[in-house]
N, C-alpha and C positions, 0 to 999 in steps of 0.2 A: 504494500500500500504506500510506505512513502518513499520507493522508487516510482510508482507511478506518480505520484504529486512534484518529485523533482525536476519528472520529464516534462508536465502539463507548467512548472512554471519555468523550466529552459527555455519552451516552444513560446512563451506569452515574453520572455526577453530577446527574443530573437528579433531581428526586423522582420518587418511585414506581415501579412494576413493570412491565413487558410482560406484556399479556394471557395468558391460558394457551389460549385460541383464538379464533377472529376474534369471538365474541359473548360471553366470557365472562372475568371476572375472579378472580385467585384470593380466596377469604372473609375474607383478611386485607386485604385493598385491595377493596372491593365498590364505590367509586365511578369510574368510567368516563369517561377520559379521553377527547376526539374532537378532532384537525384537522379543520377548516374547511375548504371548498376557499377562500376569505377568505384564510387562514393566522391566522385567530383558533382559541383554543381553549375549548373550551367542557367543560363535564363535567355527568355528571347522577348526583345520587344515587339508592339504591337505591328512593325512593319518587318519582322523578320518572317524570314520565306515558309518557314514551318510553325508560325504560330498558332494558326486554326488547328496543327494536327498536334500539338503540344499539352498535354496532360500533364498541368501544376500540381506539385506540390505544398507552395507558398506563393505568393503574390506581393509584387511590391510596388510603392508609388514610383519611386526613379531608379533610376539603375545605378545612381549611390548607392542607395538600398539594396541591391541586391548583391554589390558589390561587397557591403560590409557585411552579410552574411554567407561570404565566402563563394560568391559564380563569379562565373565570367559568362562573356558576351557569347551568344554560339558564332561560327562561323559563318562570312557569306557562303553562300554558294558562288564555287568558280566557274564561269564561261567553261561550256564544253568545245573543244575543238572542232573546226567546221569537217563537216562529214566530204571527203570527197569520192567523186561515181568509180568506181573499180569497172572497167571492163574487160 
């Protein structure tokens, strides 16, 4: 019992919010918090390329915030190379 109380007030010093359901963050924290299976964390703001498919953990207002609780930004996506015809 008071390891679960330890863990319930770690989570309430942590920055940011618990999602409001498994895809969706509330509009005042709209950047999207993810563990890793790694145990890295990563976040994607709302104009990163996989944010609709992003399943939060935590939620935060700025990416200070997400910063001081230890993510980082995910990566763009890199230009794929132009296809050319083989004949």
């Amino acid at each position: 019992m008071l390891a679960a109380l330890l863990v319930m007030l770690a989570l309430d010093l942590r920055p940011g919010v618990p999602p409001q359901t498994p895809w969706t963050c509330p509009d005042s924290h709209p950047i999207k918090g993810y563990l890793m299976d790694s145990g890295r964390r990563i976040y994607f703001p709302p104009d990163s390329a996989w944010y609709d498919e992003a399943s939060p953990d935590r939620c935060y207002a700025t990416e200070a915030e997400a910063l001081r609780d230890g993510g980082r930004a995910t990566r763009p996506l890199r230009p794929r190379p132009p296809m050319h015809d083989v004949i």
